[in-house]
C-alpha positions as CSV (number, residue, x, y, z in Angstrom):
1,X,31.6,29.5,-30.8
2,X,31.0,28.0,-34.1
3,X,31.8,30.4,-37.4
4,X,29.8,28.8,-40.5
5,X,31.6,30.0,-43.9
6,X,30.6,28.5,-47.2
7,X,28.8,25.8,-45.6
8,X,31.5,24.7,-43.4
9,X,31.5,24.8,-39.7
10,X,34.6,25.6,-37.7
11,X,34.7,25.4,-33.9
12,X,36.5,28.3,-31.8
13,X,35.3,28.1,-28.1
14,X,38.7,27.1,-27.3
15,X,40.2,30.3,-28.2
16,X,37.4,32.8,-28.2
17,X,35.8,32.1,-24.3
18,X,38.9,33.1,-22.4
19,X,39.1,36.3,-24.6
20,X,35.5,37.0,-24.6
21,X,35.3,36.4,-21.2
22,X,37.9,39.1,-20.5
23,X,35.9,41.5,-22.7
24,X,32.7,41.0,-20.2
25,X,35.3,42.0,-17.5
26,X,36.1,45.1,-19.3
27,X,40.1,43.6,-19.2
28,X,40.2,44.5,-23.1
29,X,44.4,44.8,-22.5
30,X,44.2,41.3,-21.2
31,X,41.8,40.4,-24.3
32,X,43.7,42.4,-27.0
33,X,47.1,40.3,-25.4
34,X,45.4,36.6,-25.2
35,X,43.6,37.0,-29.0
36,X,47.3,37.6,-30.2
37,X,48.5,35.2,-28.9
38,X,46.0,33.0,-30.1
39,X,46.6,34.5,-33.7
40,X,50.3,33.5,-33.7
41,X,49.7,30.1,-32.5
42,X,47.3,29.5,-35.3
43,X,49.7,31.5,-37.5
44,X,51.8,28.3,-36.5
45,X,49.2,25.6,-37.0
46,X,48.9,27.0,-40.5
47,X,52.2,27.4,-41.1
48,X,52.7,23.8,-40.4
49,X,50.0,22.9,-42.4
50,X,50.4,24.2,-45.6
51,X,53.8,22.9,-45.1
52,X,52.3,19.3,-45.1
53,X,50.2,20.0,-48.0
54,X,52.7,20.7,-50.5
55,X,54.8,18.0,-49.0
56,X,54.6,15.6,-46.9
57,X,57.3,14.4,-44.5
58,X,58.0,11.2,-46.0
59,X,59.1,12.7,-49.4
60,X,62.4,14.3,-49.5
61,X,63.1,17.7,-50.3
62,X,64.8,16.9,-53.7
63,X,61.7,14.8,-54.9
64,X,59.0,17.2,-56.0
65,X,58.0,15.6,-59.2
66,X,57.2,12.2,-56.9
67,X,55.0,14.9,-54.9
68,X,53.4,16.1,-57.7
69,X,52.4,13.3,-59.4
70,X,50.9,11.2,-55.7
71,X,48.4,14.1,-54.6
72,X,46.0,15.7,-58.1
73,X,46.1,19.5,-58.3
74,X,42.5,19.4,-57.2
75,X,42.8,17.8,-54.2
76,X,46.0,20.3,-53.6
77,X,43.2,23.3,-54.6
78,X,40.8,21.7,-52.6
79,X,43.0,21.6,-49.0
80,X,44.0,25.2,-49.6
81,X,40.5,25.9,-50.0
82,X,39.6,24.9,-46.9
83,X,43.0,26.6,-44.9
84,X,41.8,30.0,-46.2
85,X,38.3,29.1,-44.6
86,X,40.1,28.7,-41.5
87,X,41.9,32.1,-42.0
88,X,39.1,34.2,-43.1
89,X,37.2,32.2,-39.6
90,X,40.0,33.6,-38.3
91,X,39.5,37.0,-39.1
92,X,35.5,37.6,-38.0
93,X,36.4,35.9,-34.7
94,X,38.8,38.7,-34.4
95,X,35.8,41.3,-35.6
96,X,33.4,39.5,-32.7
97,X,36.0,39.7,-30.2
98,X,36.7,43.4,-31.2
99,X,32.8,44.2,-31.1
100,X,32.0,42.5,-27.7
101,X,35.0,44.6,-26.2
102,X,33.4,47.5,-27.5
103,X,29.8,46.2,-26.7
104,X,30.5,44.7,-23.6
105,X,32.8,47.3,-21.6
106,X,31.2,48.5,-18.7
107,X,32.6,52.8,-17.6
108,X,34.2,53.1,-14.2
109,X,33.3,55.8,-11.9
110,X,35.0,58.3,-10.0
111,X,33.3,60.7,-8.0
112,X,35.1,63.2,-6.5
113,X,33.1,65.3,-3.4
114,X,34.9,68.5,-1.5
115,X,33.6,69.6,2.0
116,X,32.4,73.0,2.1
117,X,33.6,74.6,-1.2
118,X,31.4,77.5,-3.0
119,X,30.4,78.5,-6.2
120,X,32.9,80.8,-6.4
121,X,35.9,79.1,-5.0
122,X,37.4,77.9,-8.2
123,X,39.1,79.6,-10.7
124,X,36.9,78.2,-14.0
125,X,34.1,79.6,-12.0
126,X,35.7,83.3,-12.1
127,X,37.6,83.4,-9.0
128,X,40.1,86.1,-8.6
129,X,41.0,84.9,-5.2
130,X,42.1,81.1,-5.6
131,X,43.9,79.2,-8.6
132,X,42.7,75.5,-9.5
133,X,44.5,74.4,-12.4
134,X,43.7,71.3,-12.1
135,X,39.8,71.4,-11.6
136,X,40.3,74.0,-14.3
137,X,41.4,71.2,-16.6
138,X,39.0,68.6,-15.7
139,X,36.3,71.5,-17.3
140,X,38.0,71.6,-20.1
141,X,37.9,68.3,-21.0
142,X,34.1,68.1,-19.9
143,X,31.0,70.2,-19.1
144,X,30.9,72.7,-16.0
145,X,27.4,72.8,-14.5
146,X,26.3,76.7,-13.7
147,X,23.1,75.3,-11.9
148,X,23.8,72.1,-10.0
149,X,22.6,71.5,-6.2
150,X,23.2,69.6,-3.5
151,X,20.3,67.8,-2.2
152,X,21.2,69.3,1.3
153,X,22.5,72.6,2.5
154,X,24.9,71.1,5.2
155,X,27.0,67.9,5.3
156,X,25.1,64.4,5.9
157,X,22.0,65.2,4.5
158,X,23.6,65.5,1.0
159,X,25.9,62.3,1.5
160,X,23.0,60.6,2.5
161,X,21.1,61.6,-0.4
162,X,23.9,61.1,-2.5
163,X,24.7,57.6,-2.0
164,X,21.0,56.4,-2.2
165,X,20.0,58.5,-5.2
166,X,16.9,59.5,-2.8
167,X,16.1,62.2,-1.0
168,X,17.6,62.3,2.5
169,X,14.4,62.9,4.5
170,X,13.4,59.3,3.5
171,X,16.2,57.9,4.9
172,X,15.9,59.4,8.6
173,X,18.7,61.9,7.9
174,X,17.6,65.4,7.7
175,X,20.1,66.7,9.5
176,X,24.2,66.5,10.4
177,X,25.1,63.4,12.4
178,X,26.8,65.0,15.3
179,X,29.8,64.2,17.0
180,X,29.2,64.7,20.5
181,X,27.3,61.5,21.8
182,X,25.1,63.5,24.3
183,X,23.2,64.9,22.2
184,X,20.1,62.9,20.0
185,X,21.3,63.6,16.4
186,X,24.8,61.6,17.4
187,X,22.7,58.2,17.1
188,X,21.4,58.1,13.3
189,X,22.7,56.3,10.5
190,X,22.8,54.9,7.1
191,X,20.6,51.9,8.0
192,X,20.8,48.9,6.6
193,X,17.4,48.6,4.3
194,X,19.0,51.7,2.2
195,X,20.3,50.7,-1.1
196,X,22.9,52.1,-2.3
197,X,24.8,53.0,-5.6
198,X,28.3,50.7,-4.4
199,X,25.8,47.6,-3.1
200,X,24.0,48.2,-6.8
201,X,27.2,48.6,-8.9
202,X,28.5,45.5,-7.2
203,X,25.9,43.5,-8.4
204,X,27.5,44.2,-12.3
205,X,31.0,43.1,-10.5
206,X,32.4,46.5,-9.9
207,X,35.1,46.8,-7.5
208,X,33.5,49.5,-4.7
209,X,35.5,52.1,-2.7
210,X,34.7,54.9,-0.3
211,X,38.4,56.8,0.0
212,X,37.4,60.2,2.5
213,X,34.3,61.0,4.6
214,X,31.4,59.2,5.7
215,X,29.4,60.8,8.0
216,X,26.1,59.0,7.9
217,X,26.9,56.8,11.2
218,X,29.4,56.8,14.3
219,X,28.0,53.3,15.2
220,X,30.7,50.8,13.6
221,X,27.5,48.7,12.4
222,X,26.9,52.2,10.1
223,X,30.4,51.7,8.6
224,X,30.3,52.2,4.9
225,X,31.9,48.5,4.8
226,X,28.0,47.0,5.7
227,X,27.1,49.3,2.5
228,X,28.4,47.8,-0.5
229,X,32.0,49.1,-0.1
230,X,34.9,47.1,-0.7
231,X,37.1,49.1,0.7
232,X,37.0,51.9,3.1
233,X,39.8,54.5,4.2
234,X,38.7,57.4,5.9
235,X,36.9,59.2,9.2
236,X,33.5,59.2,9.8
237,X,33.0,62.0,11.9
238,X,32.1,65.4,10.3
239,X,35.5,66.4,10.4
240,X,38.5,65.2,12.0
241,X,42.3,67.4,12.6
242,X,44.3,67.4,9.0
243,X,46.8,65.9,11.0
244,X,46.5,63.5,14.0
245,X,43.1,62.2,12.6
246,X,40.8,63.0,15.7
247,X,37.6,64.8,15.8
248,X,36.0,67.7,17.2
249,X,35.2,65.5,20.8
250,X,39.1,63.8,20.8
251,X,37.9,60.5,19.1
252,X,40.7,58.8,17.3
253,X,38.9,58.5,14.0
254,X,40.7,56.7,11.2
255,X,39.2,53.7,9.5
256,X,40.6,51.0,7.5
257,X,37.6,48.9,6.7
258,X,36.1,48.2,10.4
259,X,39.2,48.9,12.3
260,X,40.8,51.8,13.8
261,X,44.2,52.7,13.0
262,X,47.4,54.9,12.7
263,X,48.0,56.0,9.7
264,X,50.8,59.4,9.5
265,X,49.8,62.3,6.7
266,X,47.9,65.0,6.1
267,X,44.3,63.7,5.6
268,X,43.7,65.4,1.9
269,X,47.1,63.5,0.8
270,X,46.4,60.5,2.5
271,X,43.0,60.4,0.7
272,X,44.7,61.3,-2.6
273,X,47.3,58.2,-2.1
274,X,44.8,55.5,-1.3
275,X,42.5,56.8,-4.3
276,X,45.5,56.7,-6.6
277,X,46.4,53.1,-4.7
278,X,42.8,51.5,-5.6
279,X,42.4,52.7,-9.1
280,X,46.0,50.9,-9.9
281,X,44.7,47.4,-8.1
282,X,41.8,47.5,-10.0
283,X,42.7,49.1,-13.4
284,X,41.2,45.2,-15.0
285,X,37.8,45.8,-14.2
286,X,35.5,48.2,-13.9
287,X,35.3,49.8,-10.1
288,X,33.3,52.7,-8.4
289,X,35.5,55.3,-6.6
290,X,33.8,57.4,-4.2
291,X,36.8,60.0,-3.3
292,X,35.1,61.9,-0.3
293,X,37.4,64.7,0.4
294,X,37.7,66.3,3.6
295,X,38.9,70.0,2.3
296,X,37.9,72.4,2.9
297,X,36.2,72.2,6.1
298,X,37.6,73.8,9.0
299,X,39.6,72.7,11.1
300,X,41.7,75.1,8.9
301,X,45.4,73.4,8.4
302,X,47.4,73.3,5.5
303,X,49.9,70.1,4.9
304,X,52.8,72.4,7.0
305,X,50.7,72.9,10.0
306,X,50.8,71.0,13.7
307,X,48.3,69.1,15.3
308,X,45.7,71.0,17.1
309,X,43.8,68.2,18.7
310,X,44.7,64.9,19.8
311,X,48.1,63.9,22.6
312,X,50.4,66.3,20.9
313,X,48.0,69.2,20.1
314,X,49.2,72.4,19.4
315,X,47.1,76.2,20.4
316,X,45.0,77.3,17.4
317,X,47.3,80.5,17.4
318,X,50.2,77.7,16.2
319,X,48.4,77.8,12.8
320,X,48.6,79.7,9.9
321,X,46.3,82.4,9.5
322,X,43.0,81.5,8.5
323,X,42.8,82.5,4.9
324,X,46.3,81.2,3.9
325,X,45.5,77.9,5.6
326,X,41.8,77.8,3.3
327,X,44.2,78.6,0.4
328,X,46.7,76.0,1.2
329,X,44.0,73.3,1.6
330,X,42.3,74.0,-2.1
331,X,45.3,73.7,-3.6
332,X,46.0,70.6,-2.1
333,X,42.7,69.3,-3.1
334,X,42.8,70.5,-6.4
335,X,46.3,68.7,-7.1
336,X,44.7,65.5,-5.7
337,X,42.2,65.8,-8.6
338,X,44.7,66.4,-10.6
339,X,46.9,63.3,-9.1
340,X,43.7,60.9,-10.4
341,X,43.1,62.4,-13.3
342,X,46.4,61.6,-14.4
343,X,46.8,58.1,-13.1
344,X,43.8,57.3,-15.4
345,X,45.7,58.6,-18.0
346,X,48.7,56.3,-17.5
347,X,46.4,53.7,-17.4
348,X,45.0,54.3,-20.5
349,X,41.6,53.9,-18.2
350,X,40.6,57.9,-19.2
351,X,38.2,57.2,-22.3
352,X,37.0,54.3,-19.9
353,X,36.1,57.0,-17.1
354,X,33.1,59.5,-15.6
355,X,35.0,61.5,-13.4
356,X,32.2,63.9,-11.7
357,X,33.4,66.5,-8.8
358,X,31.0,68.5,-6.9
359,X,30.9,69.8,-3.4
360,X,28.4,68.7,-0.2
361,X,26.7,72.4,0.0
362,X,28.3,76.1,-0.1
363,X,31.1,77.4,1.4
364,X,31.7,78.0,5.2
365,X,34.8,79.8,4.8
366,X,34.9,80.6,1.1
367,X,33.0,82.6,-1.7
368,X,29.7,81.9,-3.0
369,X,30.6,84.1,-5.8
370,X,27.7,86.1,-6.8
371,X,24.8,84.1,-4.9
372,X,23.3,84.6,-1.8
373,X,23.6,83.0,1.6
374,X,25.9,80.4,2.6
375,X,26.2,76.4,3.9
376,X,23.1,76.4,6.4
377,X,21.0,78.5,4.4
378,X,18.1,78.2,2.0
379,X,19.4,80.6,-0.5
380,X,21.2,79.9,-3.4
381,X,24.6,79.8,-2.1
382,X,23.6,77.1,0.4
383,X,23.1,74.5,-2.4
384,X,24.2,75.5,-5.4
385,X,27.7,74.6,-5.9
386,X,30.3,73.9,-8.3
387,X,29.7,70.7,-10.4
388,X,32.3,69.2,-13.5
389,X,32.0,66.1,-15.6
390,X,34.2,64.7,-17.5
391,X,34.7,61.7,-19.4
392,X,36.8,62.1,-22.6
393,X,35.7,60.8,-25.6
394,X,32.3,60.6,-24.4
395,X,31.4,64.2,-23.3
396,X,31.9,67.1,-25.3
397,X,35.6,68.8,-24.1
398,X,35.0,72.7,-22.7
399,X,30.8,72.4,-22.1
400,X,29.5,74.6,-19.7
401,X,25.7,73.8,-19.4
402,X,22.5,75.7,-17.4
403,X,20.7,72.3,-16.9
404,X,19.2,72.3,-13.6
405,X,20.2,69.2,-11.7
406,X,21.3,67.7,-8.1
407,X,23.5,65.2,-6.4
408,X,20.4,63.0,-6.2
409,X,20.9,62.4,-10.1
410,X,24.7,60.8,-9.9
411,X,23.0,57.3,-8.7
412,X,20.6,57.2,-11.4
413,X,23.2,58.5,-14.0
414,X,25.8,55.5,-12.8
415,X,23.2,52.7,-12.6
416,X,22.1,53.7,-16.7
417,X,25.5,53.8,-17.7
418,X,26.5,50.6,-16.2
419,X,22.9,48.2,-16.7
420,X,22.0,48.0,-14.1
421,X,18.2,48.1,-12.5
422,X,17.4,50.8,-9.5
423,X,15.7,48.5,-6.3
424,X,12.4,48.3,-7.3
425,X,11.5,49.0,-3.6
426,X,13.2,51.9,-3.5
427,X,12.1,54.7,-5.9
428,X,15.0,56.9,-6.8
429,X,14.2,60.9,-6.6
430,X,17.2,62.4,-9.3
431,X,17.2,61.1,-12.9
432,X,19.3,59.9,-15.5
433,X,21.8,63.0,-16.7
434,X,22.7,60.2,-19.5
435,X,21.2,62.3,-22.6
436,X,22.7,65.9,-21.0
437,X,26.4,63.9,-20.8
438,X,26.4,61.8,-23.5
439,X,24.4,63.8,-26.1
440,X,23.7,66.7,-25.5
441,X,20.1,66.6,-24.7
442,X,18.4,68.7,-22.1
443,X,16.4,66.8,-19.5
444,X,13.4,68.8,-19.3
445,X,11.7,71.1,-16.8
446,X,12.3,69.5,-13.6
447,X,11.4,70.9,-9.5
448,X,13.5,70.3,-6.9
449,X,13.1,70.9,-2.9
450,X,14.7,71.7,0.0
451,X,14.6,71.4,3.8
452,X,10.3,72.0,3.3
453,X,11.3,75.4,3.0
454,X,12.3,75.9,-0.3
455,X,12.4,74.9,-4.0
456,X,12.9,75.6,-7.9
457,X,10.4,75.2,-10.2
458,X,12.4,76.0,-13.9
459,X,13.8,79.4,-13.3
460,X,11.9,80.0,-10.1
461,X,12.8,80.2,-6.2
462,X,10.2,79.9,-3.8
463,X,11.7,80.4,-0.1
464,X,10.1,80.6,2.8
465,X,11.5,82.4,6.2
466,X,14.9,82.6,4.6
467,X,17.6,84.1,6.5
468,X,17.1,87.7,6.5
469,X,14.4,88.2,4.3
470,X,11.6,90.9,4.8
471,X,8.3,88.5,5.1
472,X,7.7,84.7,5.0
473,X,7.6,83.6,1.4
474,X,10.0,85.4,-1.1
475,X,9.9,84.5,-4.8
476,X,13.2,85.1,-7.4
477,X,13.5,85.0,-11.0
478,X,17.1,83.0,-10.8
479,X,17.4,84.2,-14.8
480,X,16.9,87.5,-14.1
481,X,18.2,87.5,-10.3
482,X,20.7,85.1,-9.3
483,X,21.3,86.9,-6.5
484,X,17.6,86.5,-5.1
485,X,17.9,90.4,-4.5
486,X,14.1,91.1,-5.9
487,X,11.4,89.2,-4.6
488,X,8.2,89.1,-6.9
489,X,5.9,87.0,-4.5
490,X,3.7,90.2,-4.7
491,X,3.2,90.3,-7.8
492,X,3.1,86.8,-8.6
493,X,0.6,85.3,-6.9
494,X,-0.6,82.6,-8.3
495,X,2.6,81.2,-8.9
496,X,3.4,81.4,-5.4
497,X,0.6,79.5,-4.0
498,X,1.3,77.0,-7.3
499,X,4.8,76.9,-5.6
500,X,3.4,76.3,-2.0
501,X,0.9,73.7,-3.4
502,X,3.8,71.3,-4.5
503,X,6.0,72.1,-1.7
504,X,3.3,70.6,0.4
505,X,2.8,67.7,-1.5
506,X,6.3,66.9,-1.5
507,X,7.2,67.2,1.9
508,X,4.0,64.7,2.5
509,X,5.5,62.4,0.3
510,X,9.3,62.6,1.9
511,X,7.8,61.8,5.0
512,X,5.2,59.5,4.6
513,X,7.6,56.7,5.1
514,X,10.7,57.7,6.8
515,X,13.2,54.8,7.4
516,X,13.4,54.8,11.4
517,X,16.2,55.5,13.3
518,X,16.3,52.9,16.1
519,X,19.4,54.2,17.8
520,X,17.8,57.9,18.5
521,X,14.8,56.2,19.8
522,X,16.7,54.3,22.2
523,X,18.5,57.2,23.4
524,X,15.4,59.5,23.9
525,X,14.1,56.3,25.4
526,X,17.2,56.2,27.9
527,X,16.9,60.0,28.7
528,X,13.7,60.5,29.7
529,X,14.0,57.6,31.9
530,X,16.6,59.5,33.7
């Protein structure tokens, strides 16, 4: 770096591309330490110097006339000229380190997903029935959406969708990856032409981790390790015992990376811990943390309960009652948001932090507060869930926004932030929820779809043979009718074939090119011939 002043040119690459280049890294404590270190050791250079100008070493301390009369007072003004070039120098390459830092520093990410949790099973979304203090605070000190989807209604659809930033249809994986391998949807996968938000983050030098549930692949080649994540600690099956870590068909399934291991602790702490473990290893550069929470799918255990699958299972009638065991699990969950929250806070990492939690689809076991139908369904309360961002500093503390928006839109929203391009092969299906976050700007009318059998269009629902309706295609004013109680397809005609129109269209699009699914193929292939 050369700093021109009054004509003179001063060289600082020595000092300033060690500092700058820990600025590019977002290590601005490690930047902040090396430019004062810097400072003092110039602090001594000049020292020194000025020292030598207004004597020099071979004229004793008692002969100051004898120094006076061997160097002019101009060249005397002259050398002290140029050391307070060298100072002021000084001072912008401070200002240019200070600006890049600022300039330069790329956000982390934390998102944070709970299994199975409804619109009405937290306590800042007016539950009577359940206390979360800590996701409670995290609203606070962000916005809470009041109309934010999951792009599926049911568990791998939406984590597919969500770690691609596309619609899961596209991808092959338009339903749950099931557990029991005799049966075709057990095959599927994550396959390896998806891109995903980790593999693109990565490619900016974030540090990538998935801490939780997978669920888009049995197959170890599925394994989010082939998928841009640096680090993986968690289960990949839909669900696996809070306590001996084996799924619903007695598969040991605990992952670290591509190996199965033993690993003691209730899952939802365990998670917590390793979370809490890579956000300290990586607190000098910027990482993605995708915390993928097991809670608060069945089976239902709290932290106190015993095993009820694996060598030492328990009977089910060993376990707390049902309700008290859903109970025990949120609260778990919502202190290991809490946990993170406050490790970024020790690390002084929180004004460097999005920290978004949502859940997969609507509850199984819990409230949907005042919407109807549940995980599985069509209806509102099989998508729309609770959603918070936060990121202090940057959003506005205590916002509670109507936007309508989906789990599709976190990829897009993470890429912006960080600058970083989406595959140009792969068209992304949410947008950028940069202008709602960071100021405050709505994101305009917008349609969204689900399962081909339903969508919004605005403040419209258009469903069709949803689960317990009175005829084929209903139609809901959501303002008027969050509840989907009235259905005005009658009377709304038009709008209704409108409605159908694009539904159409879409679904043509989603499946116009579906990535394949190899696996499935081969195991229809392997039936029939049996």
């Amino acid at each position: 770096m050369t700093v021109d002043l009054s004509g003179r040119s001063y060289r600082m690459a020595g000092i300033t591309r060690p500092i700058l280049r820990h600025c590019r890294c977002r290590q601005i404590g490690v930047a902040r330490d090396l430019l004062l270190k810097h400072i003092c050791h110039a602090k001594h250079i000049l020292g020194s110097a000025m020292n030598s100008l207004e004597r020099p070493a071979s004229i004793a301390l008692n002969e100051p006339k004898l120094w006076s009369q061997r160097l002019s007072r101009s060249k005397l003004r002259a050398r002290r000229l140029r050391m307070s070039g060298f100072l002021a120098m000084l001072a912008v390459v401070c200002s240019t380190v200070a600006t890049s830092a600022a300039e330069e520093r790329l956000p982390n990410f934390v998102i944070i997903l709970a299994d199975d949790m409804g619109y009405g099973d937290a306590s800042c979304y007016g539950s009577t029935k359940v206390e979360t203090p800590q996701l409670d605070r995290l609203a606070q000190s962000g916005v809470r959406f009041t109309d934010f989807h999951s792009s599926g209604n049911v568990c791998s659809p939406t984590r597919a969708g969500l770690v691609t930033g596309r619609y899961q249809y596209r991808a092959g994986l338009a339903s749950v990856v099931n557990a029991d391998p005799n049966i075709e949807a057990h095959h599927g996968g994550l396959q390896p032409q998806e891109f995903t938000f980790a593999e693109a983050l990565k490619s900016k030098g974030y540090a990538t981790a998935l801490i939780g549930k997978w669920h888009l692949g049995y197959a170890k080649k599925y394994n989010p390790s082939h998928h841009g994540f640096d680090r993986f600690r968690g289960f990949v099956s839909g669900n696996i015992d809070y306590i001996s870590h084996y799924d619903r068909m007695g598969v040991h399934d605990w992952w670290h990376g591509l190996e199965l291991v033993q690993e003691a602790g209730y899952s939802t702490h365990l998670i917590t811990q390793h979370a809490l473990d890579f956000i300290e290893e990586n607190r000098e550069q910027p990482f993605c943390l995708y915390v993928a929470h097991e809670a608060v799918h069945a089976p239902f255990q709290g932290p106190s309960d015993p095993a009820v699958r694996g060598p030492n299972a328990k009977q089910n009638s060993d376990l707390s009652p049902k309700d008290e065991a859903f109970l025990a699990m949120l609260a778990e969950m919502d202190s290991g948001v809490g946990q993170i929250v406050d490790k970024l806070a020790e690390l002084q990492l929180t004004e460097d932090t999005l920290v978004f939690f949502f859940s997969d689809n609507g509850p199984a076991a819990g409230s949907a507060g005042p919407l109807r139908g549940r995980k599985g369904s069509n209806w509102e309360g099989g998508h729309r869930v609770p959603a918070i961002a936060s990121w202090p500093g940057k959003i506005t503390a205590g916002g509670v926004s109507s936007q309508l928006a989906i789990s599709l839109d976190l990829m897009p929203t993470m890429l912006e932030m960080a600058g970083v391009q989406p595959h140009p092969e792969r068209k992304l299906d949410g947008v950028s929820l940069v202008p709602l976050l960071l100021r405050g700007e709505p994101i305009g009318p917008r349609k969204l779809y689900w399962n081909h059998q339903a969508m919004r269009d605005g403040k419209w629902k258009l469903i069709i043979n949803g689960k317990g309706a009175n005829k084929e295609v209903g139609l809901y004013d959501l303002e008027a009718d969050i509840g989907e109680i009235t259905d005005l397809a009658r009377s709304n005609s038009d709008r209704v074939e409108a409605m159908l129109n694009d539904l159409r269209a879409w679904t043509d699009d989603v499946t116009s090119a579906v990535t394949p699914q190899p696996d499935v193929a081969k195991f229809n292939d392997a039936k029939d011939a049996s």
